[in-house]
C-alpha positions as CSV (number, residue, x, y, z in Angstrom):
1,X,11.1,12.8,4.2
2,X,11.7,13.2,0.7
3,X,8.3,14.7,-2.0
4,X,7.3,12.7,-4.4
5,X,4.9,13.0,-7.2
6,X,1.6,11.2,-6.7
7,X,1.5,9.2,-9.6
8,X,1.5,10.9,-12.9
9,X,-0.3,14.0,-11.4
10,X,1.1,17.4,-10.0
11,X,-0.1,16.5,-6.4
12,X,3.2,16.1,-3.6
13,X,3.1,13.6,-1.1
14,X,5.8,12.4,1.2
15,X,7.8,8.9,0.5
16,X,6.3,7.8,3.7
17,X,2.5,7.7,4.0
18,X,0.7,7.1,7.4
19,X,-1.9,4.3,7.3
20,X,-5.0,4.6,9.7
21,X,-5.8,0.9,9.7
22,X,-4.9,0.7,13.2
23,X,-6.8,3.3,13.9
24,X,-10.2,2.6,16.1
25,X,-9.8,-0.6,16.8
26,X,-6.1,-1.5,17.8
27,X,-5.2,2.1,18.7
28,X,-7.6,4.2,20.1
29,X,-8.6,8.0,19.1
30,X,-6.2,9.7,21.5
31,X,-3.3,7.4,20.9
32,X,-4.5,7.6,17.1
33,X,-4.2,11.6,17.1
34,X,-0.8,11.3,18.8
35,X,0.5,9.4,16.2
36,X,-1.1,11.7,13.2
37,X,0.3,14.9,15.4
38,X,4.1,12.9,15.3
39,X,3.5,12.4,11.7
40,X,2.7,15.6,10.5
41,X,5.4,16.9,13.0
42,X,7.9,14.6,11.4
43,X,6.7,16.2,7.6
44,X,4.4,13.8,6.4
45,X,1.4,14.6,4.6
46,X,-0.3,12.1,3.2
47,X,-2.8,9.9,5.3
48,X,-4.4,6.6,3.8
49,X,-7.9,5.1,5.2
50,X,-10.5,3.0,4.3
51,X,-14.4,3.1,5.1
52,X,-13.8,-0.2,6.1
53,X,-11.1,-0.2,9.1
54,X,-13.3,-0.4,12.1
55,X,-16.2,-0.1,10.4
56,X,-16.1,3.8,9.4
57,X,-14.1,4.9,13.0
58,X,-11.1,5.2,11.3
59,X,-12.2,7.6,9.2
60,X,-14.1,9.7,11.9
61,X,-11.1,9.5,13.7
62,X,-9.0,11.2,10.9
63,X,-11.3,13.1,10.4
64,X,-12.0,14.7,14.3
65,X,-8.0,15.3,13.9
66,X,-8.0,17.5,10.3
67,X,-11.2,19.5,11.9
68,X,-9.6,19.9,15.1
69,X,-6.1,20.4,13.2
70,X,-6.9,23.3,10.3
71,X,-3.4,24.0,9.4
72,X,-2.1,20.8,9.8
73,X,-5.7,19.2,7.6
74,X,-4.6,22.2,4.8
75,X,-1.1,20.3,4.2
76,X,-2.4,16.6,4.2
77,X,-3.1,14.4,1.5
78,X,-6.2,12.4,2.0
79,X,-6.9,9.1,0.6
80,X,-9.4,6.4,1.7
81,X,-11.4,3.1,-0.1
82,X,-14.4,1.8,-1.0
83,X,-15.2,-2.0,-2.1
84,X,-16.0,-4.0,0.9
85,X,-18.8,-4.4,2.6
86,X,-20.5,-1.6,4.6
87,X,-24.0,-3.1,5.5
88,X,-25.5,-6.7,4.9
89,X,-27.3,-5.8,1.6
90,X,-26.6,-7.1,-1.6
91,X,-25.4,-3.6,-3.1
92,X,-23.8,-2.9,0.0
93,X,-20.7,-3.8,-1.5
94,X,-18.8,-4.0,-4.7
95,X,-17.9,-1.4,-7.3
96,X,-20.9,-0.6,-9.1
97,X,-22.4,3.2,-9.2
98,X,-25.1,2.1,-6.7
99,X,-22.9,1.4,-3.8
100,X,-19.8,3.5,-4.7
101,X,-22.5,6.7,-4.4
102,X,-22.8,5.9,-1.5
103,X,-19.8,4.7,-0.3
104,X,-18.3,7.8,-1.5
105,X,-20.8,9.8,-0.1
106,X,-20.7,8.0,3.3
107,X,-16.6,8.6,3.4
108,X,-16.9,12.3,2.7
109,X,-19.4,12.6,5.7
110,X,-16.9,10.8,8.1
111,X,-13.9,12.3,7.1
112,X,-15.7,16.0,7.0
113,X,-14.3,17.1,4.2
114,X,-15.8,18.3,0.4
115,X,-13.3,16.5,-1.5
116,X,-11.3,13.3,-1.0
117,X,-7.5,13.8,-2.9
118,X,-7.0,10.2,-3.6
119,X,-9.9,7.8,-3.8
120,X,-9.3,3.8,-4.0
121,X,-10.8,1.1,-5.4
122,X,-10.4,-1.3,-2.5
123,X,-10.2,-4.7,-4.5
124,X,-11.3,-5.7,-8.3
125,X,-14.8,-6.6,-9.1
126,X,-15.8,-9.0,-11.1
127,X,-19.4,-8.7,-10.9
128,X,-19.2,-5.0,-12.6
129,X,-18.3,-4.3,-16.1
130,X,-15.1,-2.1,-15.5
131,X,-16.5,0.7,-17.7
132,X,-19.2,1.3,-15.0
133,X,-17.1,2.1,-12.5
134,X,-14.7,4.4,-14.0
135,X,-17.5,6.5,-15.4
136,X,-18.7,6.7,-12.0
137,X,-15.0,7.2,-11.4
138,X,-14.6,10.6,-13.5
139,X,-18.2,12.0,-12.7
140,X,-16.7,11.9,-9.4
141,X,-13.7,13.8,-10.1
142,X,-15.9,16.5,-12.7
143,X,-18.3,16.4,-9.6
144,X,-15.3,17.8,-7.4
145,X,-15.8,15.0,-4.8
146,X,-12.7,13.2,-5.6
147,X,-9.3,15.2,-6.7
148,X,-8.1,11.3,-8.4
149,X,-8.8,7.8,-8.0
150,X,-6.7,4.8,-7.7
151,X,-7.0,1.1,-7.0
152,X,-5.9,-1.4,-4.4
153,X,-5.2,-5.2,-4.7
154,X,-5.3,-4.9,-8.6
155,X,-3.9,-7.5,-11.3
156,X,-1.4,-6.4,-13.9
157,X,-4.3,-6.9,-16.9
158,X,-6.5,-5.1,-14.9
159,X,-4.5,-2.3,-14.4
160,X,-3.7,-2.2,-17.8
161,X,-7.2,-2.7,-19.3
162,X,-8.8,0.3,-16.9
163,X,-5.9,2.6,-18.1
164,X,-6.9,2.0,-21.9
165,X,-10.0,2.1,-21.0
166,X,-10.2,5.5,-19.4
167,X,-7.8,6.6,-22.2
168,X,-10.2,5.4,-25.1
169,X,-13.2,7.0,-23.3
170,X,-11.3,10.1,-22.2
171,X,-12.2,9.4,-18.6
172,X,-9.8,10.3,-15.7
173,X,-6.9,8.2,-15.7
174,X,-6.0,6.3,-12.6
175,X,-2.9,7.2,-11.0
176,X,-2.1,4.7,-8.1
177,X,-1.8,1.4,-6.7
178,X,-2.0,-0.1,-3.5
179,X,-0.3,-3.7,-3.3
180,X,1.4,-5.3,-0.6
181,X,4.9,-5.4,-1.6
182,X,7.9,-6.0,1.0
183,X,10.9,-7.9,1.3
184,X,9.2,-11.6,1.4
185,X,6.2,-10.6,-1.3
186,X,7.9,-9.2,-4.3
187,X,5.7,-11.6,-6.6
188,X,4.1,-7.9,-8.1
189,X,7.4,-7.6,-9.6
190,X,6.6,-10.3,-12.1
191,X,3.6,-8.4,-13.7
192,X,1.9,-5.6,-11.6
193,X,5.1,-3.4,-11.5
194,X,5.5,-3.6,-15.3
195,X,2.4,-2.4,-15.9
196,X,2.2,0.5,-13.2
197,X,5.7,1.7,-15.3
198,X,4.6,1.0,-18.1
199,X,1.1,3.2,-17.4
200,X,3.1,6.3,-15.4
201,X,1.1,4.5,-12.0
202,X,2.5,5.1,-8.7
203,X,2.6,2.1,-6.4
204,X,1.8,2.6,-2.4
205,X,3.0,-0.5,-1.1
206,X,1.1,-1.9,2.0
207,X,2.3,-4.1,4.5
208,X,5.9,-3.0,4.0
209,X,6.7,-4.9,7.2
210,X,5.1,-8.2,6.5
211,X,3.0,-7.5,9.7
212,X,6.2,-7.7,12.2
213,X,8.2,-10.4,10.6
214,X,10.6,-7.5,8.7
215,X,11.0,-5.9,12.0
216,X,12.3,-8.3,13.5
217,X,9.8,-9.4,15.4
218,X,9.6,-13.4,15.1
219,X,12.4,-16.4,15.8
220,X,12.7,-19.9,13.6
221,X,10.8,-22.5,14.9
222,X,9.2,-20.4,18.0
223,X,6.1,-19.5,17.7
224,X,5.2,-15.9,18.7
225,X,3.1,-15.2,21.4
226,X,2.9,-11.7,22.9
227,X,1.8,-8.4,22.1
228,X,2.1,-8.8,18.6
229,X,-0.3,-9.7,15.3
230,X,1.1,-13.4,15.4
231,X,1.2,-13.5,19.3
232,X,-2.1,-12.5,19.2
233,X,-3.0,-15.3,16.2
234,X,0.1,-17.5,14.9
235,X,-2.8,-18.3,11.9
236,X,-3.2,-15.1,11.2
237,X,-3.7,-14.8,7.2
238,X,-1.2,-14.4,4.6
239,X,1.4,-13.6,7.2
240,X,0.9,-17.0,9.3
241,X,4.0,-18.2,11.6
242,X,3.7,-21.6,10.3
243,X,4.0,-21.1,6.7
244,X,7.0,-18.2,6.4
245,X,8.7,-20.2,9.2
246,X,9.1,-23.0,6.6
247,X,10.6,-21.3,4.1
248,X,14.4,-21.0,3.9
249,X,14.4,-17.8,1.9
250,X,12.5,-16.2,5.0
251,X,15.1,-16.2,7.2
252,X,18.5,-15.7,4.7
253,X,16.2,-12.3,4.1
254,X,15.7,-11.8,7.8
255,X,19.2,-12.6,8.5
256,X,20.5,-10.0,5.8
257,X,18.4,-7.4,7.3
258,X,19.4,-8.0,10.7
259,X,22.8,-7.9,9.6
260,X,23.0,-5.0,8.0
261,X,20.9,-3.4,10.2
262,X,23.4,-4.0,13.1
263,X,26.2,-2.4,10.9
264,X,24.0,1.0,10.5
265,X,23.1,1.0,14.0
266,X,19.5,1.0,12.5
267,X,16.7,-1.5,13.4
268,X,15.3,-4.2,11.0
269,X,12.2,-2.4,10.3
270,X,14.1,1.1,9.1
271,X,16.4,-1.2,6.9
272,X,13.6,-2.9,4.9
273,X,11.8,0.3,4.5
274,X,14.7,2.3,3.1
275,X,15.4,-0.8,0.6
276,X,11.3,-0.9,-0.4
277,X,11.4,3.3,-0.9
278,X,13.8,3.4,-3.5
279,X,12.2,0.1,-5.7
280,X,11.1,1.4,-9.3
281,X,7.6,3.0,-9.2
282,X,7.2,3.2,-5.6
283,X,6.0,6.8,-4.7
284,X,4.9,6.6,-0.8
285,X,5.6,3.6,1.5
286,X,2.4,2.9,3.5
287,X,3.4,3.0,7.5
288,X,1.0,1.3,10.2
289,X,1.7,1.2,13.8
290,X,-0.2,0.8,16.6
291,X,1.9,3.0,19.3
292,X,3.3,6.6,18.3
293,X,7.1,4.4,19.1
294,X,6.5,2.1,16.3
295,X,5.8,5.5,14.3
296,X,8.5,7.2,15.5
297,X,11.0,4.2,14.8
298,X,9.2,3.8,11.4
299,X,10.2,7.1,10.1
300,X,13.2,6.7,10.9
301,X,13.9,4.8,7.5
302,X,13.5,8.5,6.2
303,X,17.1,9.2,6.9
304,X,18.7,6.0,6.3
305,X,20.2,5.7,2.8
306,X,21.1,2.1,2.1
307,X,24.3,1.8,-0.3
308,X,24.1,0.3,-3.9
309,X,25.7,-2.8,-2.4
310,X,23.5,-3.1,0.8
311,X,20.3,-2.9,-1.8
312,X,21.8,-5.6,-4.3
313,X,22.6,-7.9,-1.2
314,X,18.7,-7.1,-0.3
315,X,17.6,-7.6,-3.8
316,X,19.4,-10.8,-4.3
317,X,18.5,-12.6,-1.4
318,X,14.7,-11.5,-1.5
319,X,14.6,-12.7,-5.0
320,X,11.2,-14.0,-5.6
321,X,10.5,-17.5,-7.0
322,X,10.1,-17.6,-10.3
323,X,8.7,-20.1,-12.9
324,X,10.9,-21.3,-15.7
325,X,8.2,-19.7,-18.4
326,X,7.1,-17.1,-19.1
327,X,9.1,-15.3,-16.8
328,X,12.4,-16.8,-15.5
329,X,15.1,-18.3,-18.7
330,X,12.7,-20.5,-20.4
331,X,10.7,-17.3,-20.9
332,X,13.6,-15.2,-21.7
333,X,15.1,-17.6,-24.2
334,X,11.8,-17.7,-25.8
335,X,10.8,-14.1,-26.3
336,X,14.3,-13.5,-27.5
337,X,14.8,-15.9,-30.0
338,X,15.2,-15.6,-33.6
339,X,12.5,-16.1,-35.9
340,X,12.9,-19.1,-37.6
341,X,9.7,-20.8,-38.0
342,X,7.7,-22.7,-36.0
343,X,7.6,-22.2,-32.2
């Protein structure tokens, strides 16, 4: 695996970064450990969590492995979230100081560790004035329980407006963001990315997969059943069978990974994560699996170097929709036009 800058700080992390999601409730501790023990054997060192994933086990689960690991915990990266609910009161979610106190608090306990290196904001707030949470946000990191903070699931004006905001206060600066970003949801590109360049942010892209359907996992018009996410629930969310199978653009970018894929002698899943690795901001691709194979398959994307033409061919046919204005030639025309008068 390749280092990386976290961000715009000094902090190294690995291009590929092993997300815990899975971990206590569709992987259980010792199959979880095996696959943090493959990880750190294959070089990583950065491990993303959230309070949460299975209700706080995930983090106890990393966090039994970095106390019952001491030289592999020394060399790891740890970043986790807060945001979602954690109790059935009304502060026991959000982003306000009340609950992020404790929700930081709370993660530090699970994890057993006195400092967190990367601390998230799991989703946007709109019921907390932004300047209350990154105060809270830099007495965390002058408090020493938090190394640097990032956010998760963030708009591009909202990126933009914290990062002016800690920079007109002289707060910490945030330094990362977690979207999902892959192959078939490139709509970030539009306005997030541009903002995360513009700001020094690095991204850590989740879902890098599309929950199976980049691996290969799914045929047109049959719908999965099986040992998989969508066998399990063809509904299930944003990555529904029903929906993606409808759309032609699914499977020309399925088809184009598949195909080059087979010409590599490299599976679907290593080809889209080499082509999401080297896309402008991204500092560590965020890896789930339930089974240390999928892990072991995942990683290796690592030593798979997709050619220029490979990643235009990608690129081009994973192009995502785009409106006439502002962004596509409407918009373009516009913003470079001559002033002339009027509009």
């Amino acid at each position: 695996m390749e280092y990386r800058k976290l961000g715009n700080t000094g902090a190294i992390v690995t291009n590929f970064c092993l997300g815990a999601m899975t971990f206590g409730q569709e992987a259980d501790e010792a199959t979880s450990h095996r696959i943090i023990g493959d990880y750190a054997a294959a070089g990583g060192n950065f491990i993303d969590t959230a309070d949460v994933y299975s209700a706080g086990i995930s983090e106890e689960i990393v966090g039994r492995w970095l106390k019952g690991n001491p030289d592999g915990a020394r060399q790891m990266v740890i970043a986790t979230k807060g945001r979602f609910p954690m109790g059935n009161g009304p502060n026991d979610i959000g982003l306000s100081r009340r609950h992020l106190t404790q929700a930081l608090d709370d993660s530090l306990r699970r994890l057993g560790i006195g400092q967190i290196d990367l601390y998230q904001m799991h989703a946007f707030d709109a019921l907390t004035p932004m300047e209350e949470t990154l105060r809270f946000l830099d007495d965390a990191v002058a408090a020493g329980k938090i190394a640097y903070y990032g956010f998760s699931n963030f708009l591009g004006w909202q990126i933009t407006k914290a990062v002016h905001l800690a920079k007109a206060h002289l707060w910490a600066p945030p330094v990362t963001l977690q979207p999902q970003y892959n192959l078939l949801v490139r709509d970030i590109e539009h306005e997030i990315v541009p903002a995360c360049l513009d700001a020094g942010i690095g991204l850590l892209p989740w879902s890098p997969l599309a929950g199976g359907w980049l691996a290969g996992k799914y045929k047109r018009d049959e719908t999965p059943t099986g040992a998989t996410r969508l066998g399990e629930n063809p509904e299930r969310g944003m990555e529904a069978y029903a929906a993606r199978n409808a759309q032609e653009r699914t499977w020309g970018v399925i088809d184009a990974v598949t195909e080059i894929a087979k010409a590599r002698n490299a599976s679907a899943a290593q080809v889209s994560l080499a082509w999401l690795a080297v896309q402008p901001a991204v500092t560590s691709v965020i890896l789930g699996a339930r089974k240390t194979e999928q892990l072991a398959d995942n990683l290796g994307a690592a030593s798979l170097e997709l050619s220029p033409e490979e990643i235009e061919r990608l690129s081009t046919v994973s192009a995502p929709q785009m409106a006439d204005y502002p962004y596509g030639k409407g918009g373009i025309n516009q913003r470079n036009r001559k002033i002339q008068g009027g509009r």
